[in-house]
N, CA, C and O atoms as a printed pandas DataFrame, in Angstrom:
     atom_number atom_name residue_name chain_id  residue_number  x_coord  y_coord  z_coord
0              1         N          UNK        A               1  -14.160    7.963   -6.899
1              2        CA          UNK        A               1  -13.096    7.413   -7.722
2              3         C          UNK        A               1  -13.748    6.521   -8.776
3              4         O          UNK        A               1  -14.617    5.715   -8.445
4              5         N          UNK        A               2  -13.411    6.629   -9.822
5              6        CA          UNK        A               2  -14.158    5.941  -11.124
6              7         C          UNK        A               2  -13.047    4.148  -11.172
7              8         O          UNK        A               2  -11.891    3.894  -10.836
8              9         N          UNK        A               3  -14.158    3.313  -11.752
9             10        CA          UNK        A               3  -13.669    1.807  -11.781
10            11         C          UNK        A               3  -11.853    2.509  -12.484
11            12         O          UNK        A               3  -10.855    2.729  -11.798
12            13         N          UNK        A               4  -11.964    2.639  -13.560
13            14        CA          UNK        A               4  -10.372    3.396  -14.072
14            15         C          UNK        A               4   -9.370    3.708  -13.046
15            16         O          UNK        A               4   -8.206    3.323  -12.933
16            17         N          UNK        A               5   -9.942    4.338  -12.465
17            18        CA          UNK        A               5   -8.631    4.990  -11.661
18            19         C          UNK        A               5   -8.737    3.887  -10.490
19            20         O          UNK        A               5   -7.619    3.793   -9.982
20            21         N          UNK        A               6   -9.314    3.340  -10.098
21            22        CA          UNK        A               6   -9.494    2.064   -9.197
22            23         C          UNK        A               6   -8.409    1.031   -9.595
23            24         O          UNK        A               6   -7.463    0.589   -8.943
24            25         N          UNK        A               7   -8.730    0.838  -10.566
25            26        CA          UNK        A               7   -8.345   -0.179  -11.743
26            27         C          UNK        A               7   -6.828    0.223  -11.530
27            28         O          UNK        A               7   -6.249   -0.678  -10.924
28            29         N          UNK        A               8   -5.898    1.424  -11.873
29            30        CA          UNK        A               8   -4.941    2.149  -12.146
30            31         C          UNK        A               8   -4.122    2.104  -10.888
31            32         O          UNK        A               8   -2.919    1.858  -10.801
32            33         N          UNK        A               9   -5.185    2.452   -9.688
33            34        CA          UNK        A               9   -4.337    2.249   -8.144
34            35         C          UNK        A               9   -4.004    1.002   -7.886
35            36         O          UNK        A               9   -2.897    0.784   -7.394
36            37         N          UNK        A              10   -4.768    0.092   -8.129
37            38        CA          UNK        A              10   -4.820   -1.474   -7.370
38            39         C          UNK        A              10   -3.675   -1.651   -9.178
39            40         O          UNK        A              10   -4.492   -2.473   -9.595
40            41         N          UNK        A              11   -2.882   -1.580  -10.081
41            42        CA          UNK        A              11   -2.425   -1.611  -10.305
42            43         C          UNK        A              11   -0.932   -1.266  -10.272
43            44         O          UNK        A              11   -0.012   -2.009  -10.616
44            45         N          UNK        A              12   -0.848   -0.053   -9.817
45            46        CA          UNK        A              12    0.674    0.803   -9.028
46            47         C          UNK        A              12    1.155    0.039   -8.039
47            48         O          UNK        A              12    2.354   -0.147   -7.831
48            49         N          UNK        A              13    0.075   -0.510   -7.286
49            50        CA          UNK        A              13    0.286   -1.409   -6.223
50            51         C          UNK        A              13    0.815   -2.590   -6.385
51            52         O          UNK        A              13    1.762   -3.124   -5.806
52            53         N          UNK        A              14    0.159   -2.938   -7.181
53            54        CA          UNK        A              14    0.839   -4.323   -7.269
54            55         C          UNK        A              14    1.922   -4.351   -8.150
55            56         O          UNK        A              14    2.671   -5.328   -8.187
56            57         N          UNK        A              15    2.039   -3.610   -8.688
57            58        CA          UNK        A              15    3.292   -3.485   -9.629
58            59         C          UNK        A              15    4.808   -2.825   -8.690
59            60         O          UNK        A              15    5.896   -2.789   -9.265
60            61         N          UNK        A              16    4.633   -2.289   -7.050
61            62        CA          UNK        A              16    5.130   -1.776   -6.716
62            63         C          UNK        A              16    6.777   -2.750   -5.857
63            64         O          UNK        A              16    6.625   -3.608   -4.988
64            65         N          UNK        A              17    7.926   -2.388   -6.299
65            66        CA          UNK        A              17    8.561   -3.153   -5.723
66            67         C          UNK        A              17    8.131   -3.347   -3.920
67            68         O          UNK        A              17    8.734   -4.255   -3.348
68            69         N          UNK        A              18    7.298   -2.658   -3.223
69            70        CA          UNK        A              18    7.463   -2.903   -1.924
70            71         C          UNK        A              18    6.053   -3.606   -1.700
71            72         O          UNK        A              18    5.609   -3.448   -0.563
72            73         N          UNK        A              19    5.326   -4.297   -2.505
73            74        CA          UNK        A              19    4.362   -4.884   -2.668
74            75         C          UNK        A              19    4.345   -5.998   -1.946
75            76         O          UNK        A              19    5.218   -6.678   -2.486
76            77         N          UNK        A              20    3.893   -6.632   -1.043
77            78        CA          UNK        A              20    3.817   -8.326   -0.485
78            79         C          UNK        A              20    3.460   -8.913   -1.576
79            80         O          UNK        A              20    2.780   -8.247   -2.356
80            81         N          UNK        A              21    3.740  -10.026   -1.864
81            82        CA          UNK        A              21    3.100  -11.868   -2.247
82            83         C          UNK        A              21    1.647  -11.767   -2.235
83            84         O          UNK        A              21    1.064  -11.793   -3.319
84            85         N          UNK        A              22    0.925  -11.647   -1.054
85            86        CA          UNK        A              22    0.301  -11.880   -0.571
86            87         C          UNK        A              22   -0.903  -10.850   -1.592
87            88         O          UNK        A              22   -1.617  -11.289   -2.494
88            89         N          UNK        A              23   -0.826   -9.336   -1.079
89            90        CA          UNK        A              23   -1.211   -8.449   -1.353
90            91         C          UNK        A              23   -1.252   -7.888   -3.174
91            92         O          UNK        A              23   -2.088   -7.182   -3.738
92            93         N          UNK        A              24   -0.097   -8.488   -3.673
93            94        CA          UNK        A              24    0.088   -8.737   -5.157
94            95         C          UNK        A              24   -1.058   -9.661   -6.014
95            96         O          UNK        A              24   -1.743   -9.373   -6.996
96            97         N          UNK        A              25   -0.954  -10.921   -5.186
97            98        CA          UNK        A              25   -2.053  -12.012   -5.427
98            99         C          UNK        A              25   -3.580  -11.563   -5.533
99           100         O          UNK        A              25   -4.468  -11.878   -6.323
100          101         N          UNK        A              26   -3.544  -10.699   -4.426
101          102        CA          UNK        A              26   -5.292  -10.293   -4.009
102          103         C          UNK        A              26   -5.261   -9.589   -5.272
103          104         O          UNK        A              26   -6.023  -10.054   -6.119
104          105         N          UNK        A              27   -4.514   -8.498   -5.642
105          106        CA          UNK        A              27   -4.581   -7.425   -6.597
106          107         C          UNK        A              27   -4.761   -7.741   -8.140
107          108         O          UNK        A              27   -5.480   -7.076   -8.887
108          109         N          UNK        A              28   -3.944   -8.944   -8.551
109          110        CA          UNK        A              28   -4.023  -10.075   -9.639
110          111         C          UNK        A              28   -5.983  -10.156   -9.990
111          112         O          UNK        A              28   -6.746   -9.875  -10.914
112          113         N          UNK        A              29   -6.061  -10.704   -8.636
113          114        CA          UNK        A              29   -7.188  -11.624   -8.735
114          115         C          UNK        A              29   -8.591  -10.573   -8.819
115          116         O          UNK        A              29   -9.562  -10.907   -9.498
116          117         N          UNK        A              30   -8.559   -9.060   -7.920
117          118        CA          UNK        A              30   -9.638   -8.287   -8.041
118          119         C          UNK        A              30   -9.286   -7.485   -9.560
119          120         O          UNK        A              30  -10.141   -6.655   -9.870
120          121         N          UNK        A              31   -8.203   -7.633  -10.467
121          122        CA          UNK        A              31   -8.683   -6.659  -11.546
122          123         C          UNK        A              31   -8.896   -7.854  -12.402
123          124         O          UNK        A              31   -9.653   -7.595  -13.337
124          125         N          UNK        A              32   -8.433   -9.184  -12.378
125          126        CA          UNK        A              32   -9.033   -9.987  -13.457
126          127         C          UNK        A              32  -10.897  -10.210  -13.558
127          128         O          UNK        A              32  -11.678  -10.480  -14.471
128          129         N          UNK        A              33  -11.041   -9.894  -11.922
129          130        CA          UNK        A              33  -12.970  -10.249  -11.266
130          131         C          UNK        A              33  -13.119   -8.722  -11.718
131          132         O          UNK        A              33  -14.195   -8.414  -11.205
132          133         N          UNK        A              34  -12.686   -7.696  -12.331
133          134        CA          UNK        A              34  -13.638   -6.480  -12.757
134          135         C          UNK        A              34  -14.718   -6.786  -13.603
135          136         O          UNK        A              34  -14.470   -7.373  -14.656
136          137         N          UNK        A              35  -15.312   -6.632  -13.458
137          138        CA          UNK        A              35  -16.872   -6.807  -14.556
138          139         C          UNK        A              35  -17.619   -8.300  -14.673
139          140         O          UNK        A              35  -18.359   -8.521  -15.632
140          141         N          UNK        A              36  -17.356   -9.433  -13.522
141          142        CA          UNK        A              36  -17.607  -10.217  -13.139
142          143         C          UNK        A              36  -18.242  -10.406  -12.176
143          144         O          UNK        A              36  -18.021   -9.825  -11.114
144          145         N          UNK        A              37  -19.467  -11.542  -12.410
145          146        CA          UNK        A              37  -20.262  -11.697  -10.990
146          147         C          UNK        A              37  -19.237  -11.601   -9.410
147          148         O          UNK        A              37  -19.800  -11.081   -8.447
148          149         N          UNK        A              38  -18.009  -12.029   -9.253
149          150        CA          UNK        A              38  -17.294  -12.147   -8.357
150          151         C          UNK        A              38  -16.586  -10.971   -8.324
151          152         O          UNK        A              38  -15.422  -10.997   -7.925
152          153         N          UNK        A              39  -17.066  -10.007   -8.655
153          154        CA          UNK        A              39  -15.922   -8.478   -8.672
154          155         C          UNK        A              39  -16.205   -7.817   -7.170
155          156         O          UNK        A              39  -15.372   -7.118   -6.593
156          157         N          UNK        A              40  -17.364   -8.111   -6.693
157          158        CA          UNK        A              40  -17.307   -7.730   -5.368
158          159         C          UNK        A              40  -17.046   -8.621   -4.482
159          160         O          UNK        A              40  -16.421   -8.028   -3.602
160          161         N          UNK        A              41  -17.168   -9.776   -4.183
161          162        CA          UNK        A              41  -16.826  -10.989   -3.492
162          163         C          UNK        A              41  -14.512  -10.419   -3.408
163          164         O          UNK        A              41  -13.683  -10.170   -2.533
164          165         N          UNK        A              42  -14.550  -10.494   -4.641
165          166        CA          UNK        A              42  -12.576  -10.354   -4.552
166          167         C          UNK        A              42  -12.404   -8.626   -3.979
167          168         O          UNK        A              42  -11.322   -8.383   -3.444
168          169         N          UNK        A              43  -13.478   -7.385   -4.081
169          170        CA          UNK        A              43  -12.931   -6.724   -3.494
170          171         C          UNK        A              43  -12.931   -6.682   -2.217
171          172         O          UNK        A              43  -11.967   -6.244   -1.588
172          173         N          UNK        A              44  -14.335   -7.265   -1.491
173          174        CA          UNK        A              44  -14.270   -7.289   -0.327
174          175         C          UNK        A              44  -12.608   -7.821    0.289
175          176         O          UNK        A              44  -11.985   -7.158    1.118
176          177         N          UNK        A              45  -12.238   -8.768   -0.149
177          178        CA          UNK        A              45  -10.923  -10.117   -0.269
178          179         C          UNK        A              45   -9.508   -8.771   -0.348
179          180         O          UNK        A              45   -8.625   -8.661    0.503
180          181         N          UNK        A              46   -9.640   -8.015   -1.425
181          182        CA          UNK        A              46   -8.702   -6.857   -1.838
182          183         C          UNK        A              46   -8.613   -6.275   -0.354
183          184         O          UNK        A              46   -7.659   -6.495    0.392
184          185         N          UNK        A              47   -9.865   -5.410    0.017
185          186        CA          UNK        A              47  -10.402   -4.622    0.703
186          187         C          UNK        A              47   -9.587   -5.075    2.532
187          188         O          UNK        A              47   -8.902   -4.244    3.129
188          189         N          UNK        A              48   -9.843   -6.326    3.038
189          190        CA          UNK        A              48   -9.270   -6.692    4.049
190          191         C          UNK        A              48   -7.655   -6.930    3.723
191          192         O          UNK        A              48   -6.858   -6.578    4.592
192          193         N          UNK        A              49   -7.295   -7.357    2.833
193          194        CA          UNK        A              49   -5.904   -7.443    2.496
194          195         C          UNK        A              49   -5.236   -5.968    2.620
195          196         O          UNK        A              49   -4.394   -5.847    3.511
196          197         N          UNK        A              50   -5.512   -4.889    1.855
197          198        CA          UNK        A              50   -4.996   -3.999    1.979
198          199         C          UNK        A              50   -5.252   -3.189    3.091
199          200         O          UNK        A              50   -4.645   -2.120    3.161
200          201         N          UNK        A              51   -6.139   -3.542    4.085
201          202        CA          UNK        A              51   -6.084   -3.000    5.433
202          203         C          UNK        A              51   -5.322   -3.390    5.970
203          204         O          UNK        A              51   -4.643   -2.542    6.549
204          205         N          UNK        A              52   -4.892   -4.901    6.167
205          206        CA          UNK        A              52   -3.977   -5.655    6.888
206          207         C          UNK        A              52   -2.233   -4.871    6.430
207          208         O          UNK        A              52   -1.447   -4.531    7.315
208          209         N          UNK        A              53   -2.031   -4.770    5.455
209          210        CA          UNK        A              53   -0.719   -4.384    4.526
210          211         C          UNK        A              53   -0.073   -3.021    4.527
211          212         O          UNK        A              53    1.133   -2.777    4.555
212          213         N          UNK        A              54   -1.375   -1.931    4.483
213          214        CA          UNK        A              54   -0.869   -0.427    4.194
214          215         C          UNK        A              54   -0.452   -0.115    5.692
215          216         O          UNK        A              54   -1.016   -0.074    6.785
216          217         N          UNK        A              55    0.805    0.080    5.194
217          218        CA          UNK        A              55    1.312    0.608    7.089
218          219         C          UNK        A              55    1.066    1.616    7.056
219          220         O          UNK        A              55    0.823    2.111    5.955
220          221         N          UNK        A              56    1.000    2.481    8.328
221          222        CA          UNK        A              56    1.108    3.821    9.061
222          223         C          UNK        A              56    2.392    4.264    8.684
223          224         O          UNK        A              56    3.216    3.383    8.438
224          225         N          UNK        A              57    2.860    5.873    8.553
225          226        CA          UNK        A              57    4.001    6.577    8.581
226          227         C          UNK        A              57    5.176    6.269    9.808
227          228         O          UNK        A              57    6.402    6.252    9.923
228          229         N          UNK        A              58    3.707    5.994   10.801
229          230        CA          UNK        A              58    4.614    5.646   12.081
230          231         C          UNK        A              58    5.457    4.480   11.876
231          232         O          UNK        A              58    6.672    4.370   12.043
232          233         N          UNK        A              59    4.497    3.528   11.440
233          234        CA          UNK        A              59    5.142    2.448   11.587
234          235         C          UNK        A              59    6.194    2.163   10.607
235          236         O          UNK        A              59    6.872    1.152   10.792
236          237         N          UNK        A              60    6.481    3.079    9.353
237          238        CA          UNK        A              60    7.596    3.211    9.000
238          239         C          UNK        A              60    8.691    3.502    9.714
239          240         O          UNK        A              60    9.751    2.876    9.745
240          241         N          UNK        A              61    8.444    4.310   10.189
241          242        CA          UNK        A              61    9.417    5.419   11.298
242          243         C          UNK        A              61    9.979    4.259   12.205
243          244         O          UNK        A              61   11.133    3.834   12.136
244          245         N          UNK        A              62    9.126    3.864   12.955
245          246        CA          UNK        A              62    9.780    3.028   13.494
246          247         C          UNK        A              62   10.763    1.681   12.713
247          248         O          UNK        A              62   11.987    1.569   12.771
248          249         N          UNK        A              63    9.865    0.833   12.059
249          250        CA          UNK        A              63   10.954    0.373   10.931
250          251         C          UNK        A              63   12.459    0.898   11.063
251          252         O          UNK        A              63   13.376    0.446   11.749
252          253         N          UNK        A              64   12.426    2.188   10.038
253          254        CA          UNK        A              64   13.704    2.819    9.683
254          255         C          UNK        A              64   15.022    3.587   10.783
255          256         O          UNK        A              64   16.190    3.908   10.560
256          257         N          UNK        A              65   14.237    3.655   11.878
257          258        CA          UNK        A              65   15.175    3.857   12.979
258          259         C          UNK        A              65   15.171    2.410   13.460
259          260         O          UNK        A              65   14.746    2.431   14.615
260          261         N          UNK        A              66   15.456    1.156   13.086
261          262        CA          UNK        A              66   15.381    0.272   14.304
262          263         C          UNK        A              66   16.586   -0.727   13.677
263          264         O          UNK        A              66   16.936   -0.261   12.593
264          265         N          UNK        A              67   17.227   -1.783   13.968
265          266        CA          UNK        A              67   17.531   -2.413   13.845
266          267         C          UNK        A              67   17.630   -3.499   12.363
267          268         O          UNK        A              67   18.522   -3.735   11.548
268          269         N          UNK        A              68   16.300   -3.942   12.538
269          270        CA          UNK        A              68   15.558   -4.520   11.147
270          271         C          UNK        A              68   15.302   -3.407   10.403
271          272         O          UNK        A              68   14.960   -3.911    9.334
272          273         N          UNK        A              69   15.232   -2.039   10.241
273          274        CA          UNK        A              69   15.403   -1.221    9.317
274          275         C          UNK        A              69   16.662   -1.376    8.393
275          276         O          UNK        A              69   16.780   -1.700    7.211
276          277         N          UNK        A              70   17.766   -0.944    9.596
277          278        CA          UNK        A              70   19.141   -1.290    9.012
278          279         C          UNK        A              70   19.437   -2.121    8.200
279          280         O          UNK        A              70   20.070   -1.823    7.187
280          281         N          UNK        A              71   18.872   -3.863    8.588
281          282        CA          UNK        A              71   19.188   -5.090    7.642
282          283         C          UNK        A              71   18.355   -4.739    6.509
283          284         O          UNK        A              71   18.852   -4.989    5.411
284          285         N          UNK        A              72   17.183   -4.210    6.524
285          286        CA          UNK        A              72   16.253   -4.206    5.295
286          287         C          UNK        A              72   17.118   -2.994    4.392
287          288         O          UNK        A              72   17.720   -3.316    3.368
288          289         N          UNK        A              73   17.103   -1.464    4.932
289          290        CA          UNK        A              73   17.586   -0.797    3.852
290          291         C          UNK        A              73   19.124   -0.752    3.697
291          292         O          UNK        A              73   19.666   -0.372    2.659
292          293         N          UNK        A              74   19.662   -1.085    4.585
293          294        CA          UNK        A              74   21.511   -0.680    4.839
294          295         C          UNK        A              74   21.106    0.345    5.707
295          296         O          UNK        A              74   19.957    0.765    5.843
296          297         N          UNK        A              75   22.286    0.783    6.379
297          298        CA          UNK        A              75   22.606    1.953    7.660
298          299         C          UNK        A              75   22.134    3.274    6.428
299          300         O          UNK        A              75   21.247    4.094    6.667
300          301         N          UNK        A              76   22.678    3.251    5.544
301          302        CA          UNK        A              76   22.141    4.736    4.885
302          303         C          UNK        A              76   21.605    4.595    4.384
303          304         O          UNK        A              76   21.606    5.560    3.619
304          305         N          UNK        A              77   20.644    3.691    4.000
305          306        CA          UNK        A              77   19.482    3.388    3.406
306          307         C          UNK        A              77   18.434    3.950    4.860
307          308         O          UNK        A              77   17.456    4.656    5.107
308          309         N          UNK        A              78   18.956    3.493    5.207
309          310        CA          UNK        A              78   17.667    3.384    6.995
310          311         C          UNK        A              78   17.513    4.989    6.930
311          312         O          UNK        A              78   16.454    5.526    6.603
312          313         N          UNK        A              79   18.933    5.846    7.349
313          314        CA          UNK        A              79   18.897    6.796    7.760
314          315         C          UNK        A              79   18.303    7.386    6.904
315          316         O          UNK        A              79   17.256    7.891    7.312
316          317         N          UNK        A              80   18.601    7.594    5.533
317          318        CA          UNK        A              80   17.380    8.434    4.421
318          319         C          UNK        A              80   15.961    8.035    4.231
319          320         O          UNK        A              80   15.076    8.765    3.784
320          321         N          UNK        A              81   15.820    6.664    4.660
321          322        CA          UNK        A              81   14.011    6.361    4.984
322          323         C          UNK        A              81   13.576    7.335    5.764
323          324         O          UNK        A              81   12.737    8.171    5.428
324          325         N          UNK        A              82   14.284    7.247    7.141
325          326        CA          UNK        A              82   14.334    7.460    8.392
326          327         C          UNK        A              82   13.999    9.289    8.486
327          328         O          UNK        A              82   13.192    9.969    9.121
328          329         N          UNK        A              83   14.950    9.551    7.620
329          330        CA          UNK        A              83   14.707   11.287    7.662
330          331         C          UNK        A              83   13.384   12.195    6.299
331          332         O          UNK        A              83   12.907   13.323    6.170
332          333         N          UNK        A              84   13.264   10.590    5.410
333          334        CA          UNK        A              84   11.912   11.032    4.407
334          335         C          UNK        A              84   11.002   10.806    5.311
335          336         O          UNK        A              84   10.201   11.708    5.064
336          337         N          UNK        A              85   10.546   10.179    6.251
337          338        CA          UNK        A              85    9.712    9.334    6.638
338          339         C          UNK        A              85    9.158   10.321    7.696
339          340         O          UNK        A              85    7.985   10.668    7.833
340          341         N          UNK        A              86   10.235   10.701    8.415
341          342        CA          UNK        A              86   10.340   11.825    9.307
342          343         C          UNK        A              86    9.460   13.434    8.587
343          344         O          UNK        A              86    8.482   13.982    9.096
344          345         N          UNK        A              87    9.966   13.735    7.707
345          346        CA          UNK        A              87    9.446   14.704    6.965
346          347         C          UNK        A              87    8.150   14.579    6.524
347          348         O          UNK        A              87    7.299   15.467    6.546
348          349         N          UNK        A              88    8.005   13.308    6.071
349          350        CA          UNK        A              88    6.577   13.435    5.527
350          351         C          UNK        A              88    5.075   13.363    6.636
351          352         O          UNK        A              88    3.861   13.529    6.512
352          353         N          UNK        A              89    6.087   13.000    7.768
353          354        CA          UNK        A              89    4.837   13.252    9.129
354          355         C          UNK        A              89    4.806   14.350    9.111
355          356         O          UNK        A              89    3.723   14.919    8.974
356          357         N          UNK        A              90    6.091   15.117    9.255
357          358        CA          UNK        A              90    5.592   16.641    9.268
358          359         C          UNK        A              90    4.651   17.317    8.352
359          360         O          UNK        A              90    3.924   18.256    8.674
360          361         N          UNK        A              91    4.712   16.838    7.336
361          362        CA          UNK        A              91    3.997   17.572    6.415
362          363         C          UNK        A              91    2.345   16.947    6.056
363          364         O          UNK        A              91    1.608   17.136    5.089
364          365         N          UNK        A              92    2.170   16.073    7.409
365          366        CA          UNK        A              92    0.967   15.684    7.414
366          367         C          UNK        A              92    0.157   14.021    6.863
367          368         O          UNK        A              92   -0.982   13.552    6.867
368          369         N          UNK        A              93    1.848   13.470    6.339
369          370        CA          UNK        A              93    1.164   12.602    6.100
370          371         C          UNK        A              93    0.860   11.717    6.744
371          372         O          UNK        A              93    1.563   11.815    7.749
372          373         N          UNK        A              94   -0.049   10.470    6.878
373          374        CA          UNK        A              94   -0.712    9.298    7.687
374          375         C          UNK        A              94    0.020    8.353    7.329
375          376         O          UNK        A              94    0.449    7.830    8.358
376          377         N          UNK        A              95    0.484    7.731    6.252
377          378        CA          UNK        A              95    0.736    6.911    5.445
378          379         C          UNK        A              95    2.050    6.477    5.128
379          380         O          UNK        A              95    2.766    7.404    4.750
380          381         N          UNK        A              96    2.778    4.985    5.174
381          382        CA          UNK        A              96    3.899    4.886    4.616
382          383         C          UNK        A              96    4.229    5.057    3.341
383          384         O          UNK        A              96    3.693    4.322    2.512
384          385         N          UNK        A              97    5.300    6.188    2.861
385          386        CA          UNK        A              97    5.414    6.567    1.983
386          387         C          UNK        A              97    6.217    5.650    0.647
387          388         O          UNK        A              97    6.714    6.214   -0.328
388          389         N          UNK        A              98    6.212    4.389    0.821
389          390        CA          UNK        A              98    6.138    3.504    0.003
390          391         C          UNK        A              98    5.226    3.498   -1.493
391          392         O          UNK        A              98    4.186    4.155   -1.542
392          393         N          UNK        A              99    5.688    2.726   -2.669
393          394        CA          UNK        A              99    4.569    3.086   -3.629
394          395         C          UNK        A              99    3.820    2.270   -3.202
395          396         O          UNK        A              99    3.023    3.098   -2.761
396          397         N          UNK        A             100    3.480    1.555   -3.006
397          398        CA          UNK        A             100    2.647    0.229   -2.736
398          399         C          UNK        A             100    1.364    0.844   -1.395
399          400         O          UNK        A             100    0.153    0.741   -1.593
400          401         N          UNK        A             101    1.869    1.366   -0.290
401          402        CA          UNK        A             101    1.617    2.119    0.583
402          403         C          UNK        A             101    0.045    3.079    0.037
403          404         O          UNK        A             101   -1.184    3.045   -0.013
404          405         N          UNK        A             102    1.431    3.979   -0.321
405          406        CA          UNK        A             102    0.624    5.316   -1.297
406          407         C          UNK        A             102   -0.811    4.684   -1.872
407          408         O          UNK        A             102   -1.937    4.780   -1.385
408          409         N          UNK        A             103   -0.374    4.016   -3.060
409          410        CA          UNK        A             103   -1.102    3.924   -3.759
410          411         C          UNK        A             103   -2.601    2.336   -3.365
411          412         O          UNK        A             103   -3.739    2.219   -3.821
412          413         N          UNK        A             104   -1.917    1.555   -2.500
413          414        CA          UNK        A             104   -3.331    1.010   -1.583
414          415         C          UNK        A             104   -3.977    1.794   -0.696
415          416         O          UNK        A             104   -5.152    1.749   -0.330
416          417         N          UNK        A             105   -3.150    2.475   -0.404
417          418        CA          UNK        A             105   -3.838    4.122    0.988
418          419         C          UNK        A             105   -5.452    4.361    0.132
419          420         O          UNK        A             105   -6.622    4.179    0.470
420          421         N          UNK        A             106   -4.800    4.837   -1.065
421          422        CA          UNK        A             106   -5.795    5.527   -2.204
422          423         C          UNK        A             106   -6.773    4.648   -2.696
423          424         O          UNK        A             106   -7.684    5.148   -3.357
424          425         N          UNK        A             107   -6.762    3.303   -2.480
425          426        CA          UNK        A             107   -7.486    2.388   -2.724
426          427         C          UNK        A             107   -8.924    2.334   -1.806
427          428         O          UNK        A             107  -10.144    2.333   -1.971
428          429         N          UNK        A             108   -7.630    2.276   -0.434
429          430        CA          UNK        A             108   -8.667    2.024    0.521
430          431         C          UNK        A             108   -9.495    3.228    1.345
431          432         O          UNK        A             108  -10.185    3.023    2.344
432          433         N          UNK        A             109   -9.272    4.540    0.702
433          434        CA          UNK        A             109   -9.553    5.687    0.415
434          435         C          UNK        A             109  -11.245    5.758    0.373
435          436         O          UNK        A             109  -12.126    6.045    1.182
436          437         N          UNK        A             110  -11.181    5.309   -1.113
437          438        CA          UNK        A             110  -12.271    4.974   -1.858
438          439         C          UNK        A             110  -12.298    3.552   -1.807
439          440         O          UNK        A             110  -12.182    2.920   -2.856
440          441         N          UNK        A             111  -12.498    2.717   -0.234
441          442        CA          UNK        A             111  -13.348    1.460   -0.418
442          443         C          UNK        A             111  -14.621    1.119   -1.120
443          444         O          UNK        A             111  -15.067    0.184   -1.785
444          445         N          UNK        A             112  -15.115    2.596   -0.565
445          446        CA          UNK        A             112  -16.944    2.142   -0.825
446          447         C          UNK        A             112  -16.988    1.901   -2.292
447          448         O          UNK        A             112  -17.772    0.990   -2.558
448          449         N          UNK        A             113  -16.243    2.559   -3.616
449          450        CA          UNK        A             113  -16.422    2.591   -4.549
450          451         C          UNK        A             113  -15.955    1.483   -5.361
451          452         O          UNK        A             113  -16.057    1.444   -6.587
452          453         N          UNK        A             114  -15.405    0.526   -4.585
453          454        CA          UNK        A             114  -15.536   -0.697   -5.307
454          455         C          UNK        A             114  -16.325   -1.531   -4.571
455          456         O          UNK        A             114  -16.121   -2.742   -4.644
456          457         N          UNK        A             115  -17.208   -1.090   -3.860
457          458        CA          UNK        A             115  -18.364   -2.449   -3.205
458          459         C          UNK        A             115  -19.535   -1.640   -4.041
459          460         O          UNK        A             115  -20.695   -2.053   -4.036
């Protein structure tokens, strides 16, 4: 993965409404450190953040069938998470299909290429 498209993911991400505080901040801070003595010091920083953050499909799944699914999306909000979420295991994916998700998945994809 080239610094660009690095640059481009850790951007989707943080731009993503399902983005944490937390995880937004890290993302701020590793594309302002691009081309800076500290550009690897903040990805390492990126790098554990978005491990901690990118959920599993599962753990969507569970989410969206549960309770606190309901309060988070509404009852038919849940249930259409619930049945994308469902589908996209089938079709192989690992990953919560969130943009934020997606597009740190792809980040942390290609860790090595920002250390």
């Amino acid at each position: 993965m080239t610094k660009e498209e690095i640059k481009e993911a850790v951007q989707k991400t943080i731009d993503a409404p399902s983005c944490c505080p937390e995880l937004k901040e890290v993302g701020k801070e590793y594309l302002e450190a691009i081309g800076t003595p500290d550009e690897k010091k903040v990805a390492q920083k990126l790098i554990k953040e978005l491990e901690e953050d990118v959920n599993s499909i599962d753990s969507l799944i569970a989410l969206a069938g549960s309770a606190a699914g309901e309060n988070l999306f509404g009852k038919e909000g849940a249930e259409k998470m619930l049945k994308a979420a469902t589908d996209a295991k089938a079709h192989g994916e690992k990953l919560c299909i969130c943009p934020a998700c997606q597009a740190g998945g792809m980040v942390l994809v290609h860790k090595a290429d920002l250390l």
